[in-house]
VEXKOLTI-29742 format. One record per residue (C-alpha): residue number from 0; z, x, y. Coordinates in pm, whole numbers, plus 32768, in hexadecimal, padded with zeros to 4 digits. Example, Ala and Ser with C-alpha at 12.3 -4.5 7.8 and 13.67 -1.06 7.14 Angstrom:
! VEXKOLTI-29742
+------+------+------+------+
: resi :    w :    u :    v :
+------+------+------+------+
:    0 : 830C : 84CE : 7E3E :
:    1 : 82CA : 8557 : 7F96 :
+------+------+------+------+
! end
This chain:
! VEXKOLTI-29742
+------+------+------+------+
: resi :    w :    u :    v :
+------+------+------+------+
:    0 : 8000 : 8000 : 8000 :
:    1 : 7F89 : 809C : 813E :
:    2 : 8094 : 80C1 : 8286 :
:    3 : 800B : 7FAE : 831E :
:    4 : 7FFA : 7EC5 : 821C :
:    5 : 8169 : 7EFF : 81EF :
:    6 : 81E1 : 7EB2 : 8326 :
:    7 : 810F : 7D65 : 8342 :
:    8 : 81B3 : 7CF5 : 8222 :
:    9 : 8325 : 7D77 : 8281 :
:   10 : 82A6 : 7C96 : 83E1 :
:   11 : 8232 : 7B8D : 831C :
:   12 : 83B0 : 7B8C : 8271 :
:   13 : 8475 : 7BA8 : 83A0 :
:   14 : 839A : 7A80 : 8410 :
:   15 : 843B : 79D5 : 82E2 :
:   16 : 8576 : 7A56 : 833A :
:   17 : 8553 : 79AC : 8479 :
:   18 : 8505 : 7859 : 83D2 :
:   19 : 866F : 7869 : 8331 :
:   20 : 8719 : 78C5 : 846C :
:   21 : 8666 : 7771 : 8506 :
:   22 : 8714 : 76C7 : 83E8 :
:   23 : 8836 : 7763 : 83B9 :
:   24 : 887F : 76F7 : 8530 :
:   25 : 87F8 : 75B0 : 84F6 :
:   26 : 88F3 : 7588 : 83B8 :
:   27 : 8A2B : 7598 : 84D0 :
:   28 : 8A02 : 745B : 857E :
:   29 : 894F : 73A6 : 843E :
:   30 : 8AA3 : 73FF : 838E :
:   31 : 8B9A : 73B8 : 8472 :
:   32 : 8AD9 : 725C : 8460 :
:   33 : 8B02 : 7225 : 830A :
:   34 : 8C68 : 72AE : 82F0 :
:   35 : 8CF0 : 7186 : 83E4 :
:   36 : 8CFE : 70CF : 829E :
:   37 : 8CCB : 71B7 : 818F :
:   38 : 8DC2 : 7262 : 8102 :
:   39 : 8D6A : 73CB : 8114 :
:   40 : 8DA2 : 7434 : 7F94 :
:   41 : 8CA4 : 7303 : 7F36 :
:   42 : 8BB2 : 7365 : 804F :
:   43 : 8B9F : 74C4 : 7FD0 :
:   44 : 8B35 : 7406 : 7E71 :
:   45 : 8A2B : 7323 : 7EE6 :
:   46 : 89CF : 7462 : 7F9A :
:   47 : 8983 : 7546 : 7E70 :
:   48 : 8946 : 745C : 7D66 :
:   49 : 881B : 73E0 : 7E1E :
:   50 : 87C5 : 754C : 7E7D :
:   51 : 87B8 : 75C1 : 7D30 :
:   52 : 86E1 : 746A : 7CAF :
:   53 : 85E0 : 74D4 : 7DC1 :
:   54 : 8607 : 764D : 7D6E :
:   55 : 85A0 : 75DA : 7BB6 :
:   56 : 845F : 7545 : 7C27 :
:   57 : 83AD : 766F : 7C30 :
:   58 : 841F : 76DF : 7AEA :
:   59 : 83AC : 756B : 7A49 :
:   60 : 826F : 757F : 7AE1 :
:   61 : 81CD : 76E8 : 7A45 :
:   62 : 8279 : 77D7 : 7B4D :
:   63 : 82E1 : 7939 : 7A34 :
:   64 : 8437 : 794C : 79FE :
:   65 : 84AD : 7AA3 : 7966 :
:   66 : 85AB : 7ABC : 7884 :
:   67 : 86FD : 7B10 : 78DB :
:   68 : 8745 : 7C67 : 784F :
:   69 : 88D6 : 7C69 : 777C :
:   70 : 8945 : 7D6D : 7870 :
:   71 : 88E9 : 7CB5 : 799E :
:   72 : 8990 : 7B77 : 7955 :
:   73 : 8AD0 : 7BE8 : 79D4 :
:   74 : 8A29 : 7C68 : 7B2A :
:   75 : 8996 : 7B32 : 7B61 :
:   76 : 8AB7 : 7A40 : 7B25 :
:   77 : 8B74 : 7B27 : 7BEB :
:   78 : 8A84 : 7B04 : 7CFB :
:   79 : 8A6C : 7989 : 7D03 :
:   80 : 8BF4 : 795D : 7CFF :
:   81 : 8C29 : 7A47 : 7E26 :
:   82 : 8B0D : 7984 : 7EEE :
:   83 : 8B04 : 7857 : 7E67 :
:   84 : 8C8E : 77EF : 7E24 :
:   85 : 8D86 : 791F : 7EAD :
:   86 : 8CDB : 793F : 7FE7 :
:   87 : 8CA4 : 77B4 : 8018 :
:   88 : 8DED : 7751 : 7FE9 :
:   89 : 8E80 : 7898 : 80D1 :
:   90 : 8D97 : 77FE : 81D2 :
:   91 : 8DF6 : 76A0 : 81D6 :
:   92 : 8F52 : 76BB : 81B9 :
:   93 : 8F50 : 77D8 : 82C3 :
:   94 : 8EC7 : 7707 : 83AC :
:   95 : 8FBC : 75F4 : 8374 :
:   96 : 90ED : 76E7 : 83BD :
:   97 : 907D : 778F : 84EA :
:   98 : 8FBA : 7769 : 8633 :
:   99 : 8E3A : 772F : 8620 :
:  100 : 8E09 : 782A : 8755 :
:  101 : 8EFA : 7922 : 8630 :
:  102 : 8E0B : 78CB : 850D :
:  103 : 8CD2 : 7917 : 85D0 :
:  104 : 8D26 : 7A59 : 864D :
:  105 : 8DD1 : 7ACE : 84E2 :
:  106 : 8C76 : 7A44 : 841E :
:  107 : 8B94 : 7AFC : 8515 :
:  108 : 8C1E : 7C49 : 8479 :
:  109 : 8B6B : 7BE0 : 833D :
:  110 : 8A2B : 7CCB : 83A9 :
:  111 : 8B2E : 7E14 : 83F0 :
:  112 : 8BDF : 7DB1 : 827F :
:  113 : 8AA3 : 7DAA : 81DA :
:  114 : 8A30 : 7F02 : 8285 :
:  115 : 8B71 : 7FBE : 8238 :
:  116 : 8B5E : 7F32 : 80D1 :
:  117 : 8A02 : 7F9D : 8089 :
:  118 : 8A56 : 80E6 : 80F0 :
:  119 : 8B6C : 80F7 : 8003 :
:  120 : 8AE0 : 8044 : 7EDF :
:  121 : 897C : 80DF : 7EF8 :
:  122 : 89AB : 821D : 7F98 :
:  123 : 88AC : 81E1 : 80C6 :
:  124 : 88FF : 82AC : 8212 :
:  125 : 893D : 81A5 : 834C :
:  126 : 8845 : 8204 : 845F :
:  127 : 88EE : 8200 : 85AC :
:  128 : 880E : 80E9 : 8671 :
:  129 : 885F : 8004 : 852E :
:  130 : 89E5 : 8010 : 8592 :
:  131 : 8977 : 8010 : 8716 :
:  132 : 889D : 7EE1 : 86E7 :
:  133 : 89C9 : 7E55 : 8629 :
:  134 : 8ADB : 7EAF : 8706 :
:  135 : 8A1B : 7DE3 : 87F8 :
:  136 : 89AC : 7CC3 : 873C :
:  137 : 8B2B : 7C91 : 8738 :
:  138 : 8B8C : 7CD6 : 88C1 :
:  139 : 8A6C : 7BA9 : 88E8 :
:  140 : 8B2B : 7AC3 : 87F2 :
:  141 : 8C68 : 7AFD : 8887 :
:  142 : 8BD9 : 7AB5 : 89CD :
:  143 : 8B31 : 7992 : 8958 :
:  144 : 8C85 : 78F5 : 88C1 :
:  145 : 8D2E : 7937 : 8A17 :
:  146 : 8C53 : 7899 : 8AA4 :
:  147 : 8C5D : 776F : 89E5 :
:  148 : 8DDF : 7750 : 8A43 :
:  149 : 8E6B : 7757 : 88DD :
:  150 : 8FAA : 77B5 : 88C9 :
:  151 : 8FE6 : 7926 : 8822 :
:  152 : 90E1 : 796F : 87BF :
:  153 : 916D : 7A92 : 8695 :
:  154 : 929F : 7A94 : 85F0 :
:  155 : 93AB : 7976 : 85CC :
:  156 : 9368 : 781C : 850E :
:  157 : 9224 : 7874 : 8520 :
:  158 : 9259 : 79B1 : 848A :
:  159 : 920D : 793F : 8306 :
:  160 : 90C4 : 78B8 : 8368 :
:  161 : 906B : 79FD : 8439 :
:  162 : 9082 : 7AC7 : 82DF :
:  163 : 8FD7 : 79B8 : 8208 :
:  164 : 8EBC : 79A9 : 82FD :
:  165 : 8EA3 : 7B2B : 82E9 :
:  166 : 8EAE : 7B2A : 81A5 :
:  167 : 8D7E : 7A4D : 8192 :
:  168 : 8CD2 : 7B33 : 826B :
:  169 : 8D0A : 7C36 : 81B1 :
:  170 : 8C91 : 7B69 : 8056 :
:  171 : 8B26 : 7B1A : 8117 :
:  172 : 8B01 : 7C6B : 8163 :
:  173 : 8B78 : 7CDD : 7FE0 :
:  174 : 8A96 : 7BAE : 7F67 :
:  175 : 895F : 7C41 : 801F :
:  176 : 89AF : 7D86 : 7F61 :
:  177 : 89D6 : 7CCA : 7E29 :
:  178 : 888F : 7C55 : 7E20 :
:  179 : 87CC : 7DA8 : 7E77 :
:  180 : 87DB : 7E58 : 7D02 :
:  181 : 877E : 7D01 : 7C8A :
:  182 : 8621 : 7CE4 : 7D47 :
:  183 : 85A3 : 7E0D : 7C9F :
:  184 : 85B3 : 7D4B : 7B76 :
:  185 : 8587 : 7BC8 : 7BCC :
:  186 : 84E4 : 7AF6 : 7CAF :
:  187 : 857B : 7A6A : 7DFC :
:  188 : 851A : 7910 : 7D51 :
:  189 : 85EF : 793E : 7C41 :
:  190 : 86E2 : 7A1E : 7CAC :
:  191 : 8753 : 7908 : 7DA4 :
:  192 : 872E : 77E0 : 7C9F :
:  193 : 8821 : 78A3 : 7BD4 :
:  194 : 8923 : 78F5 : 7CE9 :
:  195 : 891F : 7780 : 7D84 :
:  196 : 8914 : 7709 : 7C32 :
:  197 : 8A58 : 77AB : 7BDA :
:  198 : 8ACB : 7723 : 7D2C :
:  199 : 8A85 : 75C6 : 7CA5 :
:  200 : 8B4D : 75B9 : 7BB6 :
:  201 : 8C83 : 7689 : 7C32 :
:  202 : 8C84 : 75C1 : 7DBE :
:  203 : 8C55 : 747C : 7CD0 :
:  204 : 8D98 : 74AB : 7BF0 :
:  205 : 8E74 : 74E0 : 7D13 :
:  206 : 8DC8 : 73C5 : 7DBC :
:  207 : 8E5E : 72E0 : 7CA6 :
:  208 : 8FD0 : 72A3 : 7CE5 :
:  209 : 8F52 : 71F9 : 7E49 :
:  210 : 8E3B : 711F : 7DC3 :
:  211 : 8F1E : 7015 : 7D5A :
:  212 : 8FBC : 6FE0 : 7EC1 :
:  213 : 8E58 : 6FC3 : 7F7C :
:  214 : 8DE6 : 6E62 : 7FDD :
:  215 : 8C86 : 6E62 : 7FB6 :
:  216 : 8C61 : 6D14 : 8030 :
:  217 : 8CB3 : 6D85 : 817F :
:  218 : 8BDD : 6ED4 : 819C :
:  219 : 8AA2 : 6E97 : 8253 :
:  220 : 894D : 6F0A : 81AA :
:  221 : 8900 : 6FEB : 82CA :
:  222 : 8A26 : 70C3 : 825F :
:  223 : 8994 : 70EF : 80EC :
:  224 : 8851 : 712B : 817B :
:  225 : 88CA : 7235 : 823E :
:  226 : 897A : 72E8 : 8133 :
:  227 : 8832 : 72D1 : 8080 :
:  228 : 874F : 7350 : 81A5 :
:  229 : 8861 : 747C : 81AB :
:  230 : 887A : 74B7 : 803D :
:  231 : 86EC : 74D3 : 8023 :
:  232 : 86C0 : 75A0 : 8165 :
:  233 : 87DB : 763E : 81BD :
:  234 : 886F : 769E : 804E :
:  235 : 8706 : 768D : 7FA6 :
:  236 : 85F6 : 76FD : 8049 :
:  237 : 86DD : 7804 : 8140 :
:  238 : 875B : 78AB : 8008 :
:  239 : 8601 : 7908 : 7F86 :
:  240 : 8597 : 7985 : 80BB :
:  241 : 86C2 : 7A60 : 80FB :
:  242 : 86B1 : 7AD6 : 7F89 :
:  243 : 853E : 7B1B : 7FD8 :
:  244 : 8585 : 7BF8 : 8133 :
:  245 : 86BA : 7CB7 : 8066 :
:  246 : 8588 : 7D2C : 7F76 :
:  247 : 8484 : 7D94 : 806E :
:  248 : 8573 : 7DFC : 818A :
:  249 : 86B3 : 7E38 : 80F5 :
:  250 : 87FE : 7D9C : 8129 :
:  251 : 8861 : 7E52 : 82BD :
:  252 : 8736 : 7DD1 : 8350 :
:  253 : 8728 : 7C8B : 8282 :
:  254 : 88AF : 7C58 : 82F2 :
:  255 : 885C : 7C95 : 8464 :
:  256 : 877C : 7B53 : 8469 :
:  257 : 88C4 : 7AA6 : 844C :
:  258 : 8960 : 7B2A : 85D3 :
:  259 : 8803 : 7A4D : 864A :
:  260 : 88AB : 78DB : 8598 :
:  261 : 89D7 : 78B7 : 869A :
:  262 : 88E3 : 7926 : 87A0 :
:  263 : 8812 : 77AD : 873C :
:  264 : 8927 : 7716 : 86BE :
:  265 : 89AD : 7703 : 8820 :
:  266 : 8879 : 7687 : 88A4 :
:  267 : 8833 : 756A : 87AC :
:  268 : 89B3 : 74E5 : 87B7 :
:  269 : 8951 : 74B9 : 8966 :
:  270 : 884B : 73DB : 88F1 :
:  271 : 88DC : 7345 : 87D5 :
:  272 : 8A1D : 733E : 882D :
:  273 : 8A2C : 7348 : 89E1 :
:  274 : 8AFD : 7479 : 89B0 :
:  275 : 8AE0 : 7537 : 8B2B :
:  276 : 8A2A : 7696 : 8B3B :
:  277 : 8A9D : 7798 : 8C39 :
:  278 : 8A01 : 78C3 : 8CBD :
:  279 : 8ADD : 79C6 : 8BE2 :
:  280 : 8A5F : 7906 : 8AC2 :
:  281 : 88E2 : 793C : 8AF5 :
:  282 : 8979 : 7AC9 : 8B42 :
:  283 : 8A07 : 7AD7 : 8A13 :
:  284 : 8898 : 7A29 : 894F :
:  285 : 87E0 : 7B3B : 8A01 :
:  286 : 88B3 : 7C4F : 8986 :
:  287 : 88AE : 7BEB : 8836 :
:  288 : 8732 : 7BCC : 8841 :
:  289 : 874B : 7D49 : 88E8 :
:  290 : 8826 : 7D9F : 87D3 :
:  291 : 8735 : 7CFB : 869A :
:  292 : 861E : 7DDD : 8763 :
:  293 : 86F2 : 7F22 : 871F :
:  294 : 875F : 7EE8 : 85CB :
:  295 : 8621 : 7EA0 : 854D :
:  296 : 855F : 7FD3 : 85E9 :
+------+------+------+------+
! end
């Protein structure tokens, strides 16, 4: 494959990459929808059961499936539990102990976890514009949280969530490592159908006890239909494409793509949700756009 033929197709991934950041941010206010009367464990269900029921058509319908390997059946359910249960759970019950303003800042460390991680797990040297792109990919999140006039706020009641919601950070960016050995072997396709799959069926056990106190008389059928438009997009469809830029790009400038989603997320939830925007807020956009520029030099 000849140099320029390389880069149009690492362009033609971050383009993809792009796609999930749209939906990613788009997932924020669709959620937040559906949780008004979903209960978040069941939500998280609906979410990846219909993901991985979308994910199997292509396997019904003639696309190859390779056969899993013994000594990569371990690596793989490990995989899917860390992104798929460990790091869905951390997330949603992080968020429910502390501040959202505390759970955005603490998530938008993922791309530095998964950086520092692949350096230790694969032995890859961090190039100095990836960690100055990164350091300010975060200075713009921050800004844009202030902005936003969340409350932050470190330490005290909140201090149990502050570590959960780190933790999950850290899990996305271990995740995104997870996956990288694996896409030498396997496809994006099926590497994700296996992790959401095994996220199916763990997030759907602990989504039991709390079926039998949900009236579903009195749920509307928007709220189903949004944890189905987020389970095929935002679980489904996302997950291939990240598992796709991981393989092409590798996990640090995969993860980065992730700085971009509060940067949107903000902006849809002022037209979704008549939230107010402020100057430091479209200062802190721009520097994480300055900051996805470095990183992916």
């Amino acid at each position: 494959m000849s140099a320029q033929s390389h880069t149009d197709k690492e362009r033609r991934v971050e383009l993809l990459l792009l796609v999930v950041v749209v939906v990613w941010a788009t997932n924020y206010p669709l959620a937040k929808y559906a949780l008004r009367e979903l209960n978040p464990l069941i939500f998280n269900a609906i979410r990846y059961t219909v993901a991985m029921a979308c994910l199997a058509v292509p396997f019904f319908t003639g696309s190859p499936w390779k056969r899993i390997e013994p000594h990569d059946r371990f690596p793989l359910l490990r995989a899917g539990v860390v992104a798929s249960v460990i790091y869905q759970m951390a997330f949603i019950y992080g968020l429910s102990l502390t501040t959202a303003g505390n759970s955005a800042v603490l998530l938008s460390t993922s791309p530095l976890w998964t950086i520092f991680l692949n350096a230790k797990l694969h032995k890859e040297k961090i190039q100095p514009q990836v960690w100055l792109g990164m350091g300010a990919s975060l200075v713009g999140v921050v800004l844009i949280i202030i902005g936003s006039g969340k409350k932050l706020e470190f330490g005290g009641q909140e201090l149990a969530g502050d570590v959960i919601t780190l933790a999950a950070a850290a899990l996305w960016g271990l995740n995104t490592n997870l996956q990288k050995p694996l896409l030498v072997k396997y496809s994006s396709n099926q590497l994700a159908f296996i992790m959401i799959s095994v996220g199916a069926v763990g997030l759907s056990s602990f989504s039991i006890p709390a079926i039998p106190s949900v009236d579903w008389g009195s749920i509307h059928w928007t709220s189903i239909a949004a944890a189905l438009v987020s389970g095929t997009l935002s679980i489904g469809v996302a997950n291939v494409i990240w598992s796709h830029g991981v393989k092409h790009i590798g996990p640090g400038r995969t993860a980065n793509f992730n700085n971009l989603v509060p940067v949107l997320a903000f902006i849809f939830s002022y037209f979704t949700l008549n939230e107010q925007l402020l100057p430091i807020q479209f200062v802190g956009a721009g520097v994480t756009v300055v900051g996805i520029w470095i990183a992916r030099r």
